[in-house]
C-alpha positions in Angstrom: 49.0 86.2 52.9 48.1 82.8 53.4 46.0 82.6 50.1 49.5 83.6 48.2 51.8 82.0 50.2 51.6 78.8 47.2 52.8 81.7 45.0 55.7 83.0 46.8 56.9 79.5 47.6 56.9 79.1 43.9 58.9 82.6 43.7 61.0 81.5 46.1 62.1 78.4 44.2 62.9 80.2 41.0 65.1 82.4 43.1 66.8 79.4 44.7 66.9 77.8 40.7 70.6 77.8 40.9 70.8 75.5 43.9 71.5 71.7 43.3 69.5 69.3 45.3 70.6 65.5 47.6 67.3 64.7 46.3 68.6 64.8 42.9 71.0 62.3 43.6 73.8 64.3 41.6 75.4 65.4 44.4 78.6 63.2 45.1 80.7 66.2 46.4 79.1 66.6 50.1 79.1 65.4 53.2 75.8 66.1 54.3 72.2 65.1 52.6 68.9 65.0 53.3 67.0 63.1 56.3 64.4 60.8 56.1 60.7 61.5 56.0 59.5 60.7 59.4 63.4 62.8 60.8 61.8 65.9 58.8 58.8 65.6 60.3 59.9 65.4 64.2 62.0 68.4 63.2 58.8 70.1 62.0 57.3 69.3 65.0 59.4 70.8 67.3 61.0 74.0 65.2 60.3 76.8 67.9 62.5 74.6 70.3 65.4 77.0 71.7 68.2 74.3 73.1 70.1 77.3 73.9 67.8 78.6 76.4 67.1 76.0 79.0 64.8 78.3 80.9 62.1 78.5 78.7 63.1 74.8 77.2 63.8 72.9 79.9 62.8 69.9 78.1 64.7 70.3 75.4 67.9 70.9 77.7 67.3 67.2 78.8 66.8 65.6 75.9 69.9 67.3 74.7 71.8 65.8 78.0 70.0 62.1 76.6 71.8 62.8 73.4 75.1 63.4 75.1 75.1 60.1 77.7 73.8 58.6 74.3 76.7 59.3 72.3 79.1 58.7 75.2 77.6 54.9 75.3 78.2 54.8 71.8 82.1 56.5 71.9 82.5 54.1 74.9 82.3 56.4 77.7 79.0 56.2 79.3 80.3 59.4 81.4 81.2 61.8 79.1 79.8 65.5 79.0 79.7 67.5 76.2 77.2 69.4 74.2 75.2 69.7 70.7 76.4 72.8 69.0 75.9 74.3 65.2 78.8 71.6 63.4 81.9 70.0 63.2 83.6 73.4 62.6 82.3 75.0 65.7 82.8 71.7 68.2 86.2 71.5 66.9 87.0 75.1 68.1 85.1 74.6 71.3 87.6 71.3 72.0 90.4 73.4 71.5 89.3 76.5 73.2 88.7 73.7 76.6 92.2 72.5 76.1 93.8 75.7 75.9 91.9 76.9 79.3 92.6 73.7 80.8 96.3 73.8 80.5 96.1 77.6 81.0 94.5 76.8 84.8 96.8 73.9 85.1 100.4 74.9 83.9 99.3 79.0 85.0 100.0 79.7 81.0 99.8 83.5 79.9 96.7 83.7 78.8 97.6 85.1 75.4 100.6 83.8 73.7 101.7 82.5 70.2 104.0 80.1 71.3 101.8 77.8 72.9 101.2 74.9 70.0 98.9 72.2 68.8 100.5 69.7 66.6 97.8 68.4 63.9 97.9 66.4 60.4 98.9 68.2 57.4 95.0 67.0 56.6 93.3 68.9 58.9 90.3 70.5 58.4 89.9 74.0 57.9 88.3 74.6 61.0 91.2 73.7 63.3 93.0 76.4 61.6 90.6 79.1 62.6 90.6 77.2 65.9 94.4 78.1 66.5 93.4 81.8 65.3 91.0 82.5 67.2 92.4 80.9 70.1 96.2 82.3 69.3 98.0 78.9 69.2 100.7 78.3 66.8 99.1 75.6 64.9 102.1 72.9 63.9 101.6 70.9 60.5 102.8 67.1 60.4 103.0 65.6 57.3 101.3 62.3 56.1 102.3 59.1 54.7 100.9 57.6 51.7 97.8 56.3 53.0 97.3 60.0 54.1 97.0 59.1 58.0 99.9 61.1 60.2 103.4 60.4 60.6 103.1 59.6 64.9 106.5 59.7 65.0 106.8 62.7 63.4 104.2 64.2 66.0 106.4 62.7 68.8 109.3 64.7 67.5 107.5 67.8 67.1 106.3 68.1 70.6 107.7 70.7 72.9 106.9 72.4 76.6 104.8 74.5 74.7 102.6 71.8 73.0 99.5 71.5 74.8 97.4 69.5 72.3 97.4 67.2 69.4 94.6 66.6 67.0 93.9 63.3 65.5 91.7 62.9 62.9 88.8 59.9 62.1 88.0 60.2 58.9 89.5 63.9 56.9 87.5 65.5 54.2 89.2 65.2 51.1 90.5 61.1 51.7 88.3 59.9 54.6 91.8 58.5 56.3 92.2 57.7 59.7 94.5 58.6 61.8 96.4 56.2 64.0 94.8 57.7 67.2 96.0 55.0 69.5 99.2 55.3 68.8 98.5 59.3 68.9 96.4 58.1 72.2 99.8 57.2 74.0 102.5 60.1 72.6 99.3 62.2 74.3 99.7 60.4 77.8 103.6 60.4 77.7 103.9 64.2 77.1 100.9 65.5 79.2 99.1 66.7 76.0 95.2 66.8 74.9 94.2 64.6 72.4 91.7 66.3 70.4 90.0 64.0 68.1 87.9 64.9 64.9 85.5 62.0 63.5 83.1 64.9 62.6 82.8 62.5 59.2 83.6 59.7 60.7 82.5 59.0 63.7 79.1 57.4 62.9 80.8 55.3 60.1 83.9 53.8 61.8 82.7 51.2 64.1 80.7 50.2 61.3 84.0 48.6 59.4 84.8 45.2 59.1 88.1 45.9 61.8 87.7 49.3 63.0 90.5 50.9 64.6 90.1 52.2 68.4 89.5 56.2 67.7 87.6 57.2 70.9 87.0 57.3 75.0 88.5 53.7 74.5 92.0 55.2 74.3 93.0 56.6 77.6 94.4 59.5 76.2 91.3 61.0 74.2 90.0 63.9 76.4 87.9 65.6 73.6 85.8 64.3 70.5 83.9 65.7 67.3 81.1 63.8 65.7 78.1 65.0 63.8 75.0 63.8 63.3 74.2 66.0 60.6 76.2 63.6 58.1 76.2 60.0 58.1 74.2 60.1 61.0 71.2 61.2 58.6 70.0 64.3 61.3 69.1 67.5 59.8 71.4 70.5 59.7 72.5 71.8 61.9 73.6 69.8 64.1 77.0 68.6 65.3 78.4 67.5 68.5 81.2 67.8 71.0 82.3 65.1 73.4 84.9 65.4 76.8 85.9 62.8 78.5 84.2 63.9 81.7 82.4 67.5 82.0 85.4 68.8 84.2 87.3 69.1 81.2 85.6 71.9 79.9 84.8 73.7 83.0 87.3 76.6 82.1 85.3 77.9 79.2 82.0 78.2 81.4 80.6 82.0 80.7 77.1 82.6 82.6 74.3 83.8 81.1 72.8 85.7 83.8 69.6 87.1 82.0 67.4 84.1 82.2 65.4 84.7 85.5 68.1 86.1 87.1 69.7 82.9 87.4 73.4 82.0 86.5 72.7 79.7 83.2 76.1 77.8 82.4 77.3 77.9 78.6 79.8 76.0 77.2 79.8 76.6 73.7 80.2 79.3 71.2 76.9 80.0 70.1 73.7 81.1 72.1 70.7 80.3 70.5 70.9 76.8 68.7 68.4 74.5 67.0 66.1 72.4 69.4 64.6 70.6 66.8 67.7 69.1 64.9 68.7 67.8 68.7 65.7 66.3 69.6 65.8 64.9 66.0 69.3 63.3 66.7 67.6 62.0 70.1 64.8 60.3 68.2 67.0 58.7 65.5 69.4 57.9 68.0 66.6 56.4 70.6 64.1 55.3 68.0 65.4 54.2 65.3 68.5 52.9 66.6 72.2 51.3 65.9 71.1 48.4 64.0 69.1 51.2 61.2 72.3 53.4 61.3 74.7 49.5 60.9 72.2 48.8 58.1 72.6 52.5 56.5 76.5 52.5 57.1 76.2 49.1 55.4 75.0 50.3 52.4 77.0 53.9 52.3 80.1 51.4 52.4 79.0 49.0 49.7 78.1 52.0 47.4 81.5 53.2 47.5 83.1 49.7 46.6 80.7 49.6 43.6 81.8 53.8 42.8 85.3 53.0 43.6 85.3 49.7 41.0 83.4 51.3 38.2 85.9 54.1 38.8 88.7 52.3 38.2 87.3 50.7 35.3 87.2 54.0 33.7 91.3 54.6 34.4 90.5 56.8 37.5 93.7 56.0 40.4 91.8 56.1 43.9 94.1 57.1 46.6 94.6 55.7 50.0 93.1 53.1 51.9 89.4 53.9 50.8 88.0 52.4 53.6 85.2 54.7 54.5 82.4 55.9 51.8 84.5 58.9 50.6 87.3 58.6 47.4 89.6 60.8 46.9 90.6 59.7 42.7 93.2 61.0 39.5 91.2 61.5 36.8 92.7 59.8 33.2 93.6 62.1 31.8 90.6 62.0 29.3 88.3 63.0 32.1 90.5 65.2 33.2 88.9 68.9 31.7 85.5 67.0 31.8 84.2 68.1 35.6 83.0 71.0 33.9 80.9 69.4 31.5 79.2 67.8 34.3 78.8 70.5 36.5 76.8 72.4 34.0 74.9 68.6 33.6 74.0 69.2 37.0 76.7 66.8 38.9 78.2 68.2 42.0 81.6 66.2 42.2 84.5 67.8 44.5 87.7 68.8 43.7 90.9 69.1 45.5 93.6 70.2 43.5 93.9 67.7 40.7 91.7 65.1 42.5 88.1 64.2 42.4 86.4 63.9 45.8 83.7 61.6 46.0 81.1 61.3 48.8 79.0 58.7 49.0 76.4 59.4 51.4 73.9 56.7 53.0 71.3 57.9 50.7 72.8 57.8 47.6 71.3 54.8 45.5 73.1 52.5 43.1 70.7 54.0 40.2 72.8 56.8 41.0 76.4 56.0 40.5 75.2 53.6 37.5 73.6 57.4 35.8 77.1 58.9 36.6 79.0 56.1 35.2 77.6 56.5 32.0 77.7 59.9 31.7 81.2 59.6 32.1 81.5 56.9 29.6 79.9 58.9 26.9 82.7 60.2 24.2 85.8 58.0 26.1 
């Protein structure tokens, strides 16, 4: 087998031929990419690790812990708890699943009832949606303004006895808006809700701006937070994170796992077995390489998108919002308009959200690169 495993890594590539590639640098429609050489290899390193069984891995389970008081230093809150789970989409569900338990314990809720609500941005991502199903909590739109952050005072008005959480979010998918969560931060505190809040996208890119605005453990009111380090954070997939206030706060959705030695392992997440090696990967980028490397790489991701968002609009394209982090949301002219096709099948992976062009621009995407999709754009205008 080992003589031909050359060969069936070749096989295997012609059977993956329809896949498109970050290392292409034609992919402006996601928000994830590939890490950098010496990340891959402390992945390789450590691929057997198991973070989810701290038994056998009890190193692992630590460094996961130094990733955690790491990320609270960084969301200013050297005390938070929390854990590293598969993504966004699963630490977004395990927020809500504490907040629903916790007001469950504190307000002696029913513990299954349809009428208990979380208010969230008409921009929310997907995942809060199954959140609410899963968890059976009416979820309760509010829509945005024209920067395509939340109307607060609209959340202030929706709230009821039977709100128990809000959602704010840093940074949503299709516009890369930002909520105003300290103004979500004190509705929270006057109506004894949660504030849940999703920087998923941007959490590593926010404090990065020229003014950022307050969007964590800062504001009193924040008792959960999203951020993964499988995006701009450059750690490989899968990996994102989720962040309480202190540990207490999730201490309603403990289930044991009492298989390990016989002992009574605490879990607080939805998944068992988890990746060890994107974790300790996160700890070494976060540890080793540092905040002044990710500044630099935000730096860069940022100026990109100025450059994208200029030639862009050179071209007739309207980009929306206040376009301050590296993702555009932009109307095609309507030349361009039926032209997304043509560069699909070029091999450029641009999103769309109903008429809109999304465009990511990831820490790793060159300036060679937008200057290649500029002009194939400009051909036949």
């Amino acid at each position: 087998m080992r003589e031909k495993i050359d060969e069936i890594i070749e096989f295997l590539k012609s059977e993956l031929a329809e896949d498109c590639s970050y290392y292409s640098g034609k992919v402006f429609g996601s928000m994830s990419s590939y890490p950098d050489d010496d990340v891959v290899r402390v992945f390789a390193e450590f691929i057997e690790k198991n973070a989810g069984d701290a038994n056998i891995f009890a190193g692992t389970a630590k460094i996961e812990n130094k990733v955690i008081n790491l990320l609270g230093t960084f969301f200013n809150n050297p005390t938070a708890g929390g854990n590293c789970v598969s993504g966004g989409s699963e630490a977004n569900v395990v927020g809500l699943w504490a907040a629903r338990n916790f007001f469950k314990e504190k307000k002696n809720l029913p513990f299954l009832n349809e009428e208990y609500k979380i208010i969230v941005p008409e921009t929310r991502h997907t995942s809060i949606a199954k959140a609410a199903d899963l968890l059976n909590l009416k979820l309760v739109e509010v829509p945005v303004n024209n920067d395509f952050e939340v109307e607060t005072k609209i959340v202030e008005e929706k709230i009821s006895e039977k709100t128990i959480a809000i959602v704010g979010i840093a940074g949503n998918t299709v516009y890369g808006a930002i909520d105003n969560i300290e103004d979500l931060s004190i509705i929270a505190l006057n109506n004894n809700c949660w504030l849940h809040v999703d920087a998923a996208f941007g959490g590593f890119a926010i404090p990065f701006l020229k003014n950022p605005p307050k969007f964590d453990f800062i504001l009193e009111g924040v008792k959960s937070l999203v951020a993964d380090p499988h995006k701009n954070l450059g750690s490989p997939i899968p990996n994102g994170c989720i962040l309480f206030r202190d540990l207490d706060y999730s201490k309603h959705i403990i289930h044991h796992l009492p298989y390990f030695s016989g002992k009574k392992t605490e879990n607080r997440t939805i998944i068992g077995t988890k990746s060890g090696a994107a974790i300790i990967a996160t700890y070494y980028i976060l540890n080793f390489k540092g905040i002044d490397w990710l500044k630099k790489r935000m730096k860069s991701a940022f100026e990109n998108k100025d450059y994208l968002k200029q030639r862009l609009e050179e071209l007739g394209f309207e980009v929306l919002g206040k376009a301050q982090l590296n993702v555009l949301a932009a109307k095609p002219p309507d030349n361009m308009r039926k032209r997304r096709n043509e560069l699909f099948k070029k091999g450029w992976r641009i999103g769309k959200y109903g008429d809109l062009w999304r465009f990511v621009v990831m820490p790793t995407i060159r300036r060679e690169y937008i200057n290649e999709l500029i002009s194939v754009l400009e051909e036949n205008c």
